[in-house]
C-alpha positions as CSV (number, residue, x, y, z in Angstrom):
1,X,68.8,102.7,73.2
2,X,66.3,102.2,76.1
3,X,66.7,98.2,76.9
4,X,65.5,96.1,79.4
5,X,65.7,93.8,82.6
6,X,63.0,91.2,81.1
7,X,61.6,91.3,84.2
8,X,57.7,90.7,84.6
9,X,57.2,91.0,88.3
10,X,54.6,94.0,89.7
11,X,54.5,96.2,92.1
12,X,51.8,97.7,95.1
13,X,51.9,101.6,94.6
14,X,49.5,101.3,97.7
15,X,53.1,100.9,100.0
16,X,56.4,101.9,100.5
17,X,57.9,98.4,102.1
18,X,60.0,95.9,100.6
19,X,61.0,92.3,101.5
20,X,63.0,89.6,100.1
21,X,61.6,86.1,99.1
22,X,61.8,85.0,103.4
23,X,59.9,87.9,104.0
24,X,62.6,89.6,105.7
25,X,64.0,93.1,105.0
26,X,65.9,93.5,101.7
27,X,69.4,94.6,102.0
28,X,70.5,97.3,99.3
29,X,73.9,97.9,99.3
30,X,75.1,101.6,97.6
31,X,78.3,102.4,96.3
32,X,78.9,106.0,95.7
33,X,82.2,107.0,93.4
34,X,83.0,110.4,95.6
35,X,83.0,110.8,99.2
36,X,81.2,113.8,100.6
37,X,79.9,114.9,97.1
38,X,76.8,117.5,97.8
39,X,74.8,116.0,95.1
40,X,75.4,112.2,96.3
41,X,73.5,113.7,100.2
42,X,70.3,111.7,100.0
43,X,72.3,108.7,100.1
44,X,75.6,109.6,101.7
45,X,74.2,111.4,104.7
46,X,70.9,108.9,104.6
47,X,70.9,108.2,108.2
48,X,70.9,112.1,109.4
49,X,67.9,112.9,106.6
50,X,66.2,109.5,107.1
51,X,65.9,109.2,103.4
52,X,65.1,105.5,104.1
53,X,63.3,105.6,107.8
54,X,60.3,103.3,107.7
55,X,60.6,102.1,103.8
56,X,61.0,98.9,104.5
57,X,64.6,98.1,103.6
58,X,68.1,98.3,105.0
59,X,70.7,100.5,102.9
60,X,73.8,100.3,103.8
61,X,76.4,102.8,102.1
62,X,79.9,101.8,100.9
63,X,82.4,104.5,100.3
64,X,84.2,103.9,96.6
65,X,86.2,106.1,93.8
66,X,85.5,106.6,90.1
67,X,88.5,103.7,89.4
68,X,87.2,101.3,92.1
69,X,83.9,101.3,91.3
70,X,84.0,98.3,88.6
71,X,85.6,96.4,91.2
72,X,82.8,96.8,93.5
73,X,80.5,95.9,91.7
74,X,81.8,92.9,89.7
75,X,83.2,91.3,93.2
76,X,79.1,91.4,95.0
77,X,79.8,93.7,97.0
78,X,77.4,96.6,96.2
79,X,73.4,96.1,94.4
80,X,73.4,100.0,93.5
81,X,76.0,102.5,91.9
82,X,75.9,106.0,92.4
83,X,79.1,107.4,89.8
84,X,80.3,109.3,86.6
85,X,77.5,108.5,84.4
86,X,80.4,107.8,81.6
87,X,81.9,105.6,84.0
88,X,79.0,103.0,84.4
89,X,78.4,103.1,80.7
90,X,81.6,101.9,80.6
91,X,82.0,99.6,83.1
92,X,78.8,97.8,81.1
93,X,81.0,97.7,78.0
94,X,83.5,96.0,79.9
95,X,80.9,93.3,80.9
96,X,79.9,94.5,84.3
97,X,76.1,93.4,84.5
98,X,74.4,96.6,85.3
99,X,72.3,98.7,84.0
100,X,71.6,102.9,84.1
101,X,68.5,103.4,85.5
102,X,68.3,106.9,86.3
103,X,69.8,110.3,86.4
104,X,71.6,111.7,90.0
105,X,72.8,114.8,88.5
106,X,71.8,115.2,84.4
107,X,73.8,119.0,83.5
108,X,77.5,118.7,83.2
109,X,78.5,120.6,85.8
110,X,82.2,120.8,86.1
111,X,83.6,124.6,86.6
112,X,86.5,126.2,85.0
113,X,88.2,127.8,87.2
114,X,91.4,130.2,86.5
115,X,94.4,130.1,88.5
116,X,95.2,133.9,89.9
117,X,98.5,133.4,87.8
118,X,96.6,134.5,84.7
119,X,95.0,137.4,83.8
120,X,92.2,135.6,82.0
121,X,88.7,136.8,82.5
122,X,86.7,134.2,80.2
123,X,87.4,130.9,79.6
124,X,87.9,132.2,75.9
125,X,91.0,133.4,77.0
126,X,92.7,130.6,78.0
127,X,93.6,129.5,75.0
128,X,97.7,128.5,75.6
129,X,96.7,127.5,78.8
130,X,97.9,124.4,80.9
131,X,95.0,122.6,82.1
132,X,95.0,120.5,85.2
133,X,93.0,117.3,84.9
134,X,92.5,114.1,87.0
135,X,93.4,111.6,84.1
136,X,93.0,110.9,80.3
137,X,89.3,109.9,79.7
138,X,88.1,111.6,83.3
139,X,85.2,114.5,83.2
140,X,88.3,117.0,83.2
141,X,89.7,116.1,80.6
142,X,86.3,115.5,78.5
143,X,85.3,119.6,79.7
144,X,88.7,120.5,78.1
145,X,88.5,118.4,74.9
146,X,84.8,119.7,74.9
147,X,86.2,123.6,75.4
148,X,88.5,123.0,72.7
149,X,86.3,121.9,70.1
150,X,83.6,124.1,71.0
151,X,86.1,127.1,70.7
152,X,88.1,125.9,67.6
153,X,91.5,125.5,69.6
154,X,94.1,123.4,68.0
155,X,96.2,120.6,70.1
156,X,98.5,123.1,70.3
157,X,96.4,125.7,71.9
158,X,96.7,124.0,74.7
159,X,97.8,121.5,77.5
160,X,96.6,119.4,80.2
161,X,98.2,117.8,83.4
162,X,97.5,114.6,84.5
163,X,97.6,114.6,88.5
164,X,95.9,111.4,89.2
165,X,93.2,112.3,91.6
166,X,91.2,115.2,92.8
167,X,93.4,116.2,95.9
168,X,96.7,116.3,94.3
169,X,94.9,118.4,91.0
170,X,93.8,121.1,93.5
171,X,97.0,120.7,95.3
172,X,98.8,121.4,91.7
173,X,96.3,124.1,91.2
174,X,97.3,126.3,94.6
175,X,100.7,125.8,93.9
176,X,100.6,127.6,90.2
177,X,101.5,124.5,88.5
178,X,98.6,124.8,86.1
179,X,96.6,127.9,84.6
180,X,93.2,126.6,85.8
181,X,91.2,122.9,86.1
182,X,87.7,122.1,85.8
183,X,85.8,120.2,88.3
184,X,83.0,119.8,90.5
185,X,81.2,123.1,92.0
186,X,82.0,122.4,95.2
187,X,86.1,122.6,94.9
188,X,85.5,125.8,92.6
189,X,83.2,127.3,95.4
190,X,85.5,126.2,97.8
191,X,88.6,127.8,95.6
192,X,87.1,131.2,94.9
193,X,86.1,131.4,98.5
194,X,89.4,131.0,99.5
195,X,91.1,133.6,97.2
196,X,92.9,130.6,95.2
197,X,90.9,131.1,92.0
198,X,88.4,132.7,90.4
199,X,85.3,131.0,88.4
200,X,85.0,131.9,84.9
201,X,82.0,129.8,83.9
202,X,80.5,126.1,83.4
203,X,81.9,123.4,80.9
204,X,78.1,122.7,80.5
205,X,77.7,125.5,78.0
206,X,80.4,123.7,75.5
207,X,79.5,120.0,76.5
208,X,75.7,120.2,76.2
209,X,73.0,117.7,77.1
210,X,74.0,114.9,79.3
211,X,74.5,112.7,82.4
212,X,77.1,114.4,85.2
213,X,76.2,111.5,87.8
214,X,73.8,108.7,87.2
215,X,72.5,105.5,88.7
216,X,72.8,102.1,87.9
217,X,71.6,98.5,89.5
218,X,73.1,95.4,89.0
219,X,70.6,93.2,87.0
220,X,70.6,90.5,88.8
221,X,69.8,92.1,92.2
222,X,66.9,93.7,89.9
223,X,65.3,91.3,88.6
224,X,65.2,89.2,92.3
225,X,64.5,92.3,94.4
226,X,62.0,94.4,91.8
227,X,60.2,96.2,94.6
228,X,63.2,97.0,96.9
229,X,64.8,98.7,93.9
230,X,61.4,100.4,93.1
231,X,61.2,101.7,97.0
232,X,64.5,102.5,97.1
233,X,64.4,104.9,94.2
234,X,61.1,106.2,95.5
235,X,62.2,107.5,99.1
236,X,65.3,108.9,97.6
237,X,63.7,111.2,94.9
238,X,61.2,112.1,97.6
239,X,64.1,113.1,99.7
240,X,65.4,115.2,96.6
241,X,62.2,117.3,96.4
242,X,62.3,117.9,100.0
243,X,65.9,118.9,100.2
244,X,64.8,121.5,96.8
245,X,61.6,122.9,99.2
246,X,63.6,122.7,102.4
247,X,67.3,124.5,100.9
248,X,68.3,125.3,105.0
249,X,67.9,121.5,105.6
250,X,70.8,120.5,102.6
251,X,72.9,123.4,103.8
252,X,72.8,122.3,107.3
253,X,73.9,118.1,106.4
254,X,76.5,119.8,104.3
255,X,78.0,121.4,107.2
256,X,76.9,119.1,109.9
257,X,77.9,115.9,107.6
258,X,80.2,116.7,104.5
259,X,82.1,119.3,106.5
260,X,81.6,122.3,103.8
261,X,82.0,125.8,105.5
262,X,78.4,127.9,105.6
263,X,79.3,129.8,102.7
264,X,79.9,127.0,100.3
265,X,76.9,124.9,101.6
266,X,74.5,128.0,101.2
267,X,76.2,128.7,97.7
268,X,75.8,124.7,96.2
269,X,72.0,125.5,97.4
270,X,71.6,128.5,96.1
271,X,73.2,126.6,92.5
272,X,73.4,123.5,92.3
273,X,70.4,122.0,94.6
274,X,67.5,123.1,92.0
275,X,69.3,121.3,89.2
276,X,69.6,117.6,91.4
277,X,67.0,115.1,89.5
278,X,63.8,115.0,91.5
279,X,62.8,111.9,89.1
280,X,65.9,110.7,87.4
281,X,64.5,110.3,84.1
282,X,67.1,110.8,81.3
283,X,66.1,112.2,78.0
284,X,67.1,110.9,74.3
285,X,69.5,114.3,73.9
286,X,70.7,113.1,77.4
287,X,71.4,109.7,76.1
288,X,73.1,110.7,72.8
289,X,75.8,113.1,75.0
290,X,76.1,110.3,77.2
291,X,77.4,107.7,74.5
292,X,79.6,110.5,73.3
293,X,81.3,110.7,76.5
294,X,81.3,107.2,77.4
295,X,83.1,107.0,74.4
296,X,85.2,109.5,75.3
297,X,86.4,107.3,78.7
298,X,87.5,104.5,76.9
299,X,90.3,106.6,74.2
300,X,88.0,107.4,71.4
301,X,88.5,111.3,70.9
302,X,86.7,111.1,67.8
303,X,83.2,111.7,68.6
304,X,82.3,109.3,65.5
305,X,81.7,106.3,67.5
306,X,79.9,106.9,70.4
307,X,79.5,103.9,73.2
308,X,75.7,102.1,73.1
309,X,74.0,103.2,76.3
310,X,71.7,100.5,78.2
311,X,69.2,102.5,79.8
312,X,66.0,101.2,81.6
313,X,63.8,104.0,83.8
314,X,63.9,102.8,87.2
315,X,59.7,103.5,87.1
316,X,59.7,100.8,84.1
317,X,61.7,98.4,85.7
318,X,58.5,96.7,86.3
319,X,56.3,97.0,83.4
């Protein structure tokens, strides 16, 4: 499963600068699928950490979504995707020439939360519920297929809602239209803090070992800029394990940056910061739930025939 770049270039470990072939500064253009995500800060809020200061290369971010991110990428406009792990495996199997290279955010951590319309108190009770979902194929919709399964639910046990996009499902959500959704920690935080809903637990507990949020690099920005890719991913997992010592530091470019309230930033660090990647390595269990749920993006609800993962370790891209 683990394949790749044929490159044969090496590296200095002694150095933490990158040029291009001129000599000049490398230019490594990021495109992140959510805007103001907690676990995308490193990158998103680069400038106020200085994730990059002094590495010897320019990174410029560029602001995408989950169905705009293939379009990014195939038209040269970004070297370096930060999305839906599902998504980029994908995007490869629709011949977008890039490759997963590490692991952003590896447990699937998308929160069921129940609408104060029911009375449910576990998300085993809410079976005949009316599930609010971005769209067929999304990380909703896989957490409620996964639910199901995992809890022996028929299709008739219950439904989902399609609302298109993360604003208008929450907006569906307040408004009663559906029993409960499942998404990222942050809207549940930010839902339970606000009286809206109550958490009942994580989808990670049915869906099992896999990639939430992953990286990928376009091959052929690899295999001409190997040691601006290998500095790139250095200073940012550097920045992860200071962010996991330094816990007041993420709270404070959450608030400062993203615009989360004090609660909800000191809540995603009390959860969510120890379980970012500090090394982005992705295990074989990983991999397999990966395929499954690539799969899973593209219409097959069968689990039989999961979707080949091309995986290269960003620390062996060049070995």
């Amino acid at each position: 499963m683990a394949l790749g770049f044929g490159m044969t270039g090496c590296a200095s470990s002694d150095t933490a600068t990158a040029s291009g072939e001129s000599g000049e500064e490398v230019t490594v253009r990021v495109v992140t699928a959510v805007d103001n995500a907690y676990f995308f800060a490193p990158v998103q809020y680069h400038e106020f950490l200085g994730t990059w200061e002094d590495a010897g290369i320019n990174v410029e971010f560029v602001a995408g979504t989950t169905p705009t991110l293939g379009q990014i990428l195939a038209s040269g406009e970004a070297d370096i995707a930060l999305g839906g792990g599902t998504t980029e495996a994908a995007l490869r199997d629709q011949g977008i020439e890039q490759t997963i290279v590490g692991s952003n955010f590896s447990p699937w951590a998308m929160y069921v939360v129940a609408n104060n319309n029911t009375d449910a108190t576990t998300i085993e009770e809410l079976k005949g519920a009316n599930f609010g979902i971005t769209g067929a194929g999304a990380p909703s919709d896989f957490s409620v297929h996964k639910i199901a399964e995992d809890l022996g639910w028929n299709e008739g046990d219950y439904s989902t809602t399609a609302f298109g996009d993360v604003g208008s499902m929450v907006a569906g959500f307040r408004s009663g239209a559906v029993d409960a959704i499942i998404w990222m920690s942050d809207t549940a935080i930010s839902l339970e803090e606000e009286g809206s809903g109550r958490i009942l637990g994580d989808s990670s507990d049915y869906v099992g070992p896999t990639v939430l949020e992953s990286f990928s690099v376009m091959d052929k920005f690899a295999a001409e800029n190997p040691e601006a890719v290998r500095v790139f991913f250095e200073k940012y997992y550097e920045m992860v394990e200071k962010l996991q010592a330094e816990p007041e530091l993420f709270e404070s470019v959450l608030v400062e940056e993203g615009k989360y309230s004090p609660e909800v930033a000191k809540r995603l660090a009390e959860l969510e910061l120890p379980r970012m990647s500090a090394d982005g390595r992705i295990s074989d269990e990983e991999l397999d739930g990966l395929s499954e749920g690539a799969a899973f993006s593209t219409g097959d609800r069968t689990n039989e025939n999961p979707l080949a993962i091309e995986y290269t370790y960003w620390q062996d891209l060049l070995k």
